[in-house]
N, C-alpha and C positions, 0 to 999 in steps of 0.2 A: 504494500500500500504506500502510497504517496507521502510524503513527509511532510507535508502542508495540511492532509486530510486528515493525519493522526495528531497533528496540532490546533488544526481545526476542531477537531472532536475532541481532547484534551481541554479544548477552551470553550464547548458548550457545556460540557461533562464540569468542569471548576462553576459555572457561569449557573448554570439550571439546578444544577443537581449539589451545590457547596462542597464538591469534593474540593480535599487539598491537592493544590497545584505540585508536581510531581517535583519539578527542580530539577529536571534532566536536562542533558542534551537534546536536541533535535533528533540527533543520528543514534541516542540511546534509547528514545521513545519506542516504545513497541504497544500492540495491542495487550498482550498479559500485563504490562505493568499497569495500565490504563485498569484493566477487567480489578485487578487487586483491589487497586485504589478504589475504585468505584464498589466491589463488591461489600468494601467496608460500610462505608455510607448507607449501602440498602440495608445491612444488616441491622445497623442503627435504627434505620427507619423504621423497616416491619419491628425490631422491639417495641421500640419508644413511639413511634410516632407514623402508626400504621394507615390512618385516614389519609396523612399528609402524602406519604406514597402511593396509595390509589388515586388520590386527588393528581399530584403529579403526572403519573401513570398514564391516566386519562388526558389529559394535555397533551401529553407526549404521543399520543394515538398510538398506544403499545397494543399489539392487538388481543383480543381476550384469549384464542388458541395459547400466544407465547407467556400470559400470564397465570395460564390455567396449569400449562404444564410445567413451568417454575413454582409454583403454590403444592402442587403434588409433590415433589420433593420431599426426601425423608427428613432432613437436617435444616436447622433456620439458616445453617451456613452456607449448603447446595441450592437452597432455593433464592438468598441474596446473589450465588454467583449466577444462578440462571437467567434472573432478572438483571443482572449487571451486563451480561452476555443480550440479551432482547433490549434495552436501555442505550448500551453501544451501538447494537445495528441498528437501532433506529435514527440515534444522532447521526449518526456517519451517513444513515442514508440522506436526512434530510441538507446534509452540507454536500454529497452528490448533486441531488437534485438541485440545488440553488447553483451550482456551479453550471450545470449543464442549462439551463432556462436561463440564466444571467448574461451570460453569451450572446451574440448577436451573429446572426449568419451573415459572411462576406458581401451579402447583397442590400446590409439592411435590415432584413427584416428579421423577427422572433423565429427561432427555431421550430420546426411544426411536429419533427420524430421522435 
């Protein structure tokens, strides 16, 4: 993955979600450190502050499938990383999609595929 799109997501993930900012390198950033970080946070959450995470959740348009099958999990630990795993691919998708619509086609005009 792209080194701008793991910083981009590093920086919606600090920004949405109050994870702590990692202090890395650019070139040491990687997806697990991101998932760690972030897995912490959810686990937090669903303890302490379980509404505020569905509330999020919901914003985030996570969908119910990937939050049905993170909440099945046996461990409150497995189910914050499975939710930190659907949380991730969500961010990242939505900083794809803004990248690819943001864009303008050499003609002009919005991109239409």
């Amino acid at each position: 993955m792209e080194r701008s799109i793991l910083q981009g997501t590093e920086a919606a993930l600090v920004d949405h979600w109050q994870m702590p900012s990692l202090g890395v390198s650019p070139y040491d950033l990687n997806r697990k450190l991101l998932l760690e970080a972030l897995s912490e946070r959810i686990l937090y959450l669903l303890t302490y502050k379980p509404q505020k995470l569905l509330s999020a959740l919901y914003i985030l348009d996570v969908g119910e499938t990937a939050y049905s099958s993170a909440i099945a999990q046996d461990t409150m630990e497995d189910r914050a990383w499975a939710l930190a795993e659907a949380i991730y691919d969500r961010e990242t998708e939505k900083i794809l999609l803004r990248q690819k619509y943001s864009k303008p086609s050499p003609d002009g005009e919005l991109p239409l595929d």
